[in-house]
ROKOLLO-923299 format. One line per field, with one value per residue (C-alpha): residue in three letters; residue number from 1; x, y, z; chain. Coordinates in steps of 0.5 Angstrom, whole numbers, plus 500, padded with zeros to 3 digits. Example, Ala and Ser with C-alpha at 12.3 -4.5 7.8 and 13.67 -1.06 7.14 Angstrom:
REM ROKOLLO-923299
type: ALA,SER
seq: 1,2
c1: 525,527
c2: 491,498
c3: 516,514
mol: A,A
This chain:
REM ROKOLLO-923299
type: UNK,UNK,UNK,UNK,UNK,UNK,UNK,UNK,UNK,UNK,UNK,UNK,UNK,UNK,UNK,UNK,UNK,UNK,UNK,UNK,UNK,UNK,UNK,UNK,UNK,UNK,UNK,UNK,UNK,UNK,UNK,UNK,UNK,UNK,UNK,UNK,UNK,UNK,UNK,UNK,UNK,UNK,UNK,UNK,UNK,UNK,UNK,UNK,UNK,UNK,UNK,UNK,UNK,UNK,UNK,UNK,UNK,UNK,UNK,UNK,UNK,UNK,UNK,UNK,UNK,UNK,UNK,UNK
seq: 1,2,3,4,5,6,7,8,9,10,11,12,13,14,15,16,17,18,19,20,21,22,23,24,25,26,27,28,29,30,31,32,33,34,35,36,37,38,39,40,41,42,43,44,45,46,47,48,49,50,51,52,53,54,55,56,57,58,59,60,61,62,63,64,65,66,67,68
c1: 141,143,145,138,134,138,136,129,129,132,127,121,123,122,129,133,132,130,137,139,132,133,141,138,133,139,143,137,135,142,142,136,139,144,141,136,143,146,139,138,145,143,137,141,146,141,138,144,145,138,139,134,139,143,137,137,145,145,141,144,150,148,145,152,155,150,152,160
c2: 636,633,626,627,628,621,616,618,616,610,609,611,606,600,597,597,591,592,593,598,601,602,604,610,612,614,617,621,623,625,629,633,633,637,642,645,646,650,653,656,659,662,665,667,671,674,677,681,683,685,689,685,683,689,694,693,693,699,702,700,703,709,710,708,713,718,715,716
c3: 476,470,474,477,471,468,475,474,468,468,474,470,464,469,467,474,477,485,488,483,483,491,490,484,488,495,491,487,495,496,490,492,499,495,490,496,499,493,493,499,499,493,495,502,496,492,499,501,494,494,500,505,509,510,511,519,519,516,521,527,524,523,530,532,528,531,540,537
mol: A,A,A,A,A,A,A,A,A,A,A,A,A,A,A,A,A,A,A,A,A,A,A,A,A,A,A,A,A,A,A,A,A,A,A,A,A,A,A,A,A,A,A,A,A,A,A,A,A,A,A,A,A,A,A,A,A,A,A,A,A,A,A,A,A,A,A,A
């Protein structure tokens, strides 16, 4: 986030020249790319702690429990 928030700066205050400014704004995109990656695995994370994802689990074992 860090690197992100200082190429948009320096975007913003109009000093990179073109090629640097096309350059900066790859590696912003790649940045992005990566944060939205980071965060979907986090928010796949907070959902089994949550227990959303392992409610229909735990019922399928308990009806398996139950055939056995």
């Amino acid at each position: 986030m860090r690197e992100l928030e200082a190429i948009v700066s320096k975007m913003d205050e109009g000093s990179l020249g073109l090629e640097d400014s096309l350059t900066a704004y790859r590696r912003g995109a790649d940045l992005i790319r990566q944060c939205q990656t980071a965060l979907e695995a986090v928010r796949e994370q907070v959902q089994v702690l949550d227990g959303a994802v392992l409610r229909p689990l735990a019922a399928q074992e308990g009806k398996d429990a139950d055939a056995a």
